[in-house]
C-alpha positions in Angstrom: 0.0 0.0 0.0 1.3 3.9 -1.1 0.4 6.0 1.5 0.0 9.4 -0.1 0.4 12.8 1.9 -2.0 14.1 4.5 -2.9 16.9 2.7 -2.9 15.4 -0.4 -5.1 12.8 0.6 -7.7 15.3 1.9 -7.6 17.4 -0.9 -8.3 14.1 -3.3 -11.6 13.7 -0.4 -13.9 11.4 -1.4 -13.6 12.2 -5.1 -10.8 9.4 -5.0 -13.5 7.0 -3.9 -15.9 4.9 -5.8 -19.1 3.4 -4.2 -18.6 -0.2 -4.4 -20.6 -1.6 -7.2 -22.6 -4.5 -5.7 -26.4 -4.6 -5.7 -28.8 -2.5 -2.9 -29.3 -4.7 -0.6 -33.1 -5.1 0.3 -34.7 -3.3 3.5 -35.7 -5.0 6.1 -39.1 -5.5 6.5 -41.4 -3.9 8.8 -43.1 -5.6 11.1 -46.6 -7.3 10.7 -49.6 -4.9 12.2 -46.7 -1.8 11.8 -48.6 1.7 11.7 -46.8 4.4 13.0 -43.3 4.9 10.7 -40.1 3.6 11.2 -37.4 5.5 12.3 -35.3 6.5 9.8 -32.1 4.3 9.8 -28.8 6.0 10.5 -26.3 6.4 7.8 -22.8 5.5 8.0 -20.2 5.3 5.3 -17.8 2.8 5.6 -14.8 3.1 3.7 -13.3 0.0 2.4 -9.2 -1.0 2.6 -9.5 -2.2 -0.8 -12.2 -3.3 -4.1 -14.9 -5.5 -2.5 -13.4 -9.4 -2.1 -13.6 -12.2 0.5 -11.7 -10.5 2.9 -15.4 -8.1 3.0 -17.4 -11.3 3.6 -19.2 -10.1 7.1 -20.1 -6.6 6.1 -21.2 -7.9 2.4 -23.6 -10.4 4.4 -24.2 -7.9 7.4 -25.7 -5.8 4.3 -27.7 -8.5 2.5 -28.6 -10.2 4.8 -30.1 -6.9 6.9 -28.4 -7.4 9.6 -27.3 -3.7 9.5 -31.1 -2.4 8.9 -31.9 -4.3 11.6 -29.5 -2.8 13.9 -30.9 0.9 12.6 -28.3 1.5 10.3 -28.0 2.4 6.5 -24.2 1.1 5.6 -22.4 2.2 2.4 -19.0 0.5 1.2 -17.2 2.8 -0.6 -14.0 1.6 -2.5 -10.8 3.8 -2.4 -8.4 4.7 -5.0 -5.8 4.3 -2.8 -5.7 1.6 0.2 -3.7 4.6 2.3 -6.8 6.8 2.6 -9.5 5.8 4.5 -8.4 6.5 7.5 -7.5 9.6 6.7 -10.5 11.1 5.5 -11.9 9.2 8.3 -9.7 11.5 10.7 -11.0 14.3 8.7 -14.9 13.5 9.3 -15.4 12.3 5.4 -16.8 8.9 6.5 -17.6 7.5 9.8 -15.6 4.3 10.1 -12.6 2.7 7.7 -10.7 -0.4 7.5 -7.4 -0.9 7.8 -4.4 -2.9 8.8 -3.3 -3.1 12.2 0.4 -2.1 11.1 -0.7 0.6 9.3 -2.3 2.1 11.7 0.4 2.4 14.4 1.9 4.6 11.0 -1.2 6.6 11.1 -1.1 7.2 14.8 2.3 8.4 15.1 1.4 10.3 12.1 -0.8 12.2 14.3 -4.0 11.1 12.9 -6.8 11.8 15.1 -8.3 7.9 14.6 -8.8 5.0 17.2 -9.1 1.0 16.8 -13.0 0.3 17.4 -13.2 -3.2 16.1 -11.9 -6.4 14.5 -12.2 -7.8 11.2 -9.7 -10.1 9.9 -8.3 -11.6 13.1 -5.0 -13.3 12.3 -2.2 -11.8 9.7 -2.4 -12.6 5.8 1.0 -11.8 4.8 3.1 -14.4 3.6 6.7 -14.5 2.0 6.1 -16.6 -0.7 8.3 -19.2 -3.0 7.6 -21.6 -6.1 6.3 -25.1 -4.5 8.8 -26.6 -6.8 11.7 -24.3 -7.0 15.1 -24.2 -5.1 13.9 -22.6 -2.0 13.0 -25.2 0.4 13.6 -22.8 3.7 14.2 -19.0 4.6 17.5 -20.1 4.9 17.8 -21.0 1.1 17.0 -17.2 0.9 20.7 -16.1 1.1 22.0 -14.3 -1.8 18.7 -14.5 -3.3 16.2 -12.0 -4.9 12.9 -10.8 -3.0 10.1 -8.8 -4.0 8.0 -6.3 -2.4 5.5 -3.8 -3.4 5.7 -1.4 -0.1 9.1 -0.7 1.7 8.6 0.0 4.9 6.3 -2.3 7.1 6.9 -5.2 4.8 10.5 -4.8 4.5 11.4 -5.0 8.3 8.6 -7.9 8.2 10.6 -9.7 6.0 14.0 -8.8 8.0 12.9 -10.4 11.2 11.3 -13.6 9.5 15.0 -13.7 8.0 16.5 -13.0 11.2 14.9 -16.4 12.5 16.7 -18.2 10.0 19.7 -16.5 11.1 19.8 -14.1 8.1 20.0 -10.3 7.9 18.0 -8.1 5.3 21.3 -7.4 3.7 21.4 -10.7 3.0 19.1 -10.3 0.1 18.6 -8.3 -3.0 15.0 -6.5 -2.7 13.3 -5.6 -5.6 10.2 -3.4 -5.8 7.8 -5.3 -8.0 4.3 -3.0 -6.5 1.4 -5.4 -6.7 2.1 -7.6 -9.1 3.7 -10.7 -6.4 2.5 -13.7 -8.5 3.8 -12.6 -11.7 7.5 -12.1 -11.3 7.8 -15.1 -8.6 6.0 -17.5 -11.3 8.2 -15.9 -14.2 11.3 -16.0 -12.4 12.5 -12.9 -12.1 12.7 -12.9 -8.2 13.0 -16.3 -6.0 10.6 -14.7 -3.3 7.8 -12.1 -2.3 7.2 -10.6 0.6 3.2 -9.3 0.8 1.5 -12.6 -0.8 -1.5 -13.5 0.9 -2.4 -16.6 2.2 -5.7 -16.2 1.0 -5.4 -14.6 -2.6 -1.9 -15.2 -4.2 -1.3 -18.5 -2.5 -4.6 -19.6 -4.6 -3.8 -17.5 -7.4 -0.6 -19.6 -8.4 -2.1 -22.6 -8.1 -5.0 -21.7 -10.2 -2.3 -21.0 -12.6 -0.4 -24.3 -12.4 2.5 -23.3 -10.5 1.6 -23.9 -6.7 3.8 -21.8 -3.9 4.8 -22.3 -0.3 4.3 -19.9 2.1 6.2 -19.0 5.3 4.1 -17.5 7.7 5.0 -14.6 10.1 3.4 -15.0 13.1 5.9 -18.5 12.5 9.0 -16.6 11.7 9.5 -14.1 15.2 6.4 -11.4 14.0 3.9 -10.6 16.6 0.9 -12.4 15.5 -2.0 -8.9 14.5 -5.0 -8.6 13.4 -4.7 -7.7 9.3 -7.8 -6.2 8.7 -9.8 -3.7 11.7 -12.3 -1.1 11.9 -11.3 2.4 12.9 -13.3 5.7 13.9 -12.1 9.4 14.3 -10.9 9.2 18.4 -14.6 11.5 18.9 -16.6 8.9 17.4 -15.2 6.2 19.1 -18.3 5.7 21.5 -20.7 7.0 18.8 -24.3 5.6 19.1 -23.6 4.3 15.6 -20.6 1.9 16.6 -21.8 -0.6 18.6 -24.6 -2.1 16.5 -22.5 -2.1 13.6 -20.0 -4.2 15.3 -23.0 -6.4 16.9 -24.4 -6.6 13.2 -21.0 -7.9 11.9 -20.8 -10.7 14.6 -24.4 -11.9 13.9 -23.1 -11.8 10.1 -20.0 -13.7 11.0 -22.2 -16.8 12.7 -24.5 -16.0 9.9 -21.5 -17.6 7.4 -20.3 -20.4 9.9 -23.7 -21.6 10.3 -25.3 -21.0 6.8 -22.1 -21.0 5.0 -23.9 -21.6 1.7 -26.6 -19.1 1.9 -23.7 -17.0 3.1 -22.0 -17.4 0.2 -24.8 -17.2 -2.6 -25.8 -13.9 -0.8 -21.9 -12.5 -1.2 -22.0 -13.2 -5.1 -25.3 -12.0 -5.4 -24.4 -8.5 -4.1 -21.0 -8.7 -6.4 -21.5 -11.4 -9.6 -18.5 -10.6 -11.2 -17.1 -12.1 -7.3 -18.4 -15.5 -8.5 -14.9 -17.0 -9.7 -13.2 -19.8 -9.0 -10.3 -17.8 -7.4 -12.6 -16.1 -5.0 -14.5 -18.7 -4.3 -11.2 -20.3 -2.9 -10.3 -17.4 -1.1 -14.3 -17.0 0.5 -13.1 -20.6 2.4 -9.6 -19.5 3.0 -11.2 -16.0 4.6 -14.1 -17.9 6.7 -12.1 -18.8 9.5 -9.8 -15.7 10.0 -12.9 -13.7 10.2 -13.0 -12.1 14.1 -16.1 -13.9 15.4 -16.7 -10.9 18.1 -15.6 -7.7 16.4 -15.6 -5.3 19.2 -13.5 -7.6 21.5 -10.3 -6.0 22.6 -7.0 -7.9 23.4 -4.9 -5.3 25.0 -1.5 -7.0 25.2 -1.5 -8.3 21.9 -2.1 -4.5 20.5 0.6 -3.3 23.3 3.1 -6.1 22.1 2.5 -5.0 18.3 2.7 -1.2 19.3 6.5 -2.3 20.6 7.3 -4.7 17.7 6.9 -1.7 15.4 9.3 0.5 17.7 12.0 -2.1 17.7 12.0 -2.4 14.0 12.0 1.6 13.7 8.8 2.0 12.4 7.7 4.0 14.9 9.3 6.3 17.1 7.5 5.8 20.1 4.7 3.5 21.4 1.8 5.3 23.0 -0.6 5.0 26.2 -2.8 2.0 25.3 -6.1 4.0 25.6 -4.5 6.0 22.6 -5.1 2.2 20.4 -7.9 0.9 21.6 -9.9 3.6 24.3 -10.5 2.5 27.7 
């Protein structure tokens, strides 16, 4: 992910945004014997991390299957131009909630960014370094003299130092090679041995789907803090906002929703987004499933402290702050 400039990001706004093209999801309906109006459901704009995929699969459902409505609100995804925004224009007040990575947003808070953690998404990390199934690299170890690609420096670079520095490698140790988002290519093609920012539930599928099957080493294997890839973040004000709570209760029910219905689930994700219904992202749907966060508003405090100094100790960050800062009281 690019992170652009503060102020260049707000001045973009929500111009650099594109509502997410899936189909309205129906109201829910009122009850039988109703008389007297409705309330009017609450709007809130959520602004997505990336295009609508698997990774979205509560909210999508939460939507369709009016979970949301049902809670009083009126949700709309909007996709970004750039992954690095939402939380900005968040911070500014041009959309209530975002997601986005947990390591990002230890960036975005020493950035100064007005913006707190409110919820979970995507409990357990994604990122993988990735290597040909069948090629020479049978270890990190093999790694040595070798050539990696990444499409971010920064977070994903130190990530890939320590998992090298469990194999008793250094960063130096390896020729790095900015390939931006296109991981499978290059590593299929040869032109790099490795990539660092494969996901376990996208590119890892993606190869194979291509005939050329990978291996992935994990992080949370290879001395990372495990973290939670994917959360939901407010402006620090709106932290306790009426609106929070029952959009985090209405992506829990979502999330049992799947586990319990996972076929009904699934058929209501592709009917909001057709063009979704793919053998690659029907692979990553089951890959996603389990890694969603089955209560979304529950907080594990050490783990985001423990992050918060993992981040410090790579230089990342120059300081960690009060916990409260993260994650409120």
């Amino acid at each position: 992910m690019r992170p652009l400039p503060f102020a260049g990001a707000l001045l973009l706004g929500l111009a650099c945004f594109l509502p997410a093209q899936g189909r309205p999801a129906a109201a829910a309906p009122a009850a039988a014997g109703d008389t007297a109006a409705a309330p009017a459901a609450r709007k809130v704009t959520l602004l997505l991390d990336w295009f609508v995929n698997p990774v979205h699969a509560a909210i999508v459902v939460a939507k369709e299957k009016g979970f949301f409505a049902k809670g009083g609100l009126d949700v709309d995804f909007v996709e970004p131009a750039d992954p690095s925004m939402p939380p900005r224009l968040v911070a500014a007040g041009q959309g209530d909630i975002a997601l986005t990575y947990q390591p990002n947003f230890y960036l975005d808070v020493a950035a100064g960014l007005p913006i707190q953690r409110v919820g979970t998404s995507i409990q357990t990390p994604l990122n993988t370094v990735m290597v040909l199934a069948d090629g020479r690299i049978k270890s990190l170890a093999d790694l040595k003299g070798k050539t990696v690609g990444y499409s971010v420096a920064g977070y994903e670079t130190a990530l890939l130092g320590t998992m090298l520095e469990s194999a008793g490698l250094k960063l130096d140790d390896v020729k790095l090679v900015n390939v931006n988002f296109a991981l499978t290519a290059p590593l299929i093609g040869g032109q790099v041995d490795a990539v660092v920012g494969a996901y376990r539930n996208v590119e890892l599928f993606e190869m194979q789907l291509a005939g050329h099957p990978g291996t992935p080493f994990f992080p949370e294997e290879h001395g990372v803090p495990p973290y939670d890839e994917s959360i939901f973040v407010t402006k620090a004000d709106n932290a306790r906002a009426a609106f929070v709570k029952p959009f985090l209760d209405a992506v829990g029910q979502a999330q049992l929703f799947i586990l319990d219905h996972p076929d009904e689930a699934w058929a209501a994700f592709v009917h909001a987004y057709p063009k979704l219904d793919d053998p690659l992202d029907k692979l990553a749907w089951a890959a996603t499933i389990p890694r969603l966060s089955a209560d979304p508003a529950a907080t594990d405090g050490p783990r985001y402290a423990a992050f918060a100094e993992f981040m410090k100790s790579k230089g990342l960050i120059e300081r960690t702050e009060p916990l409260e800062r993260y994650i409120g009281k």
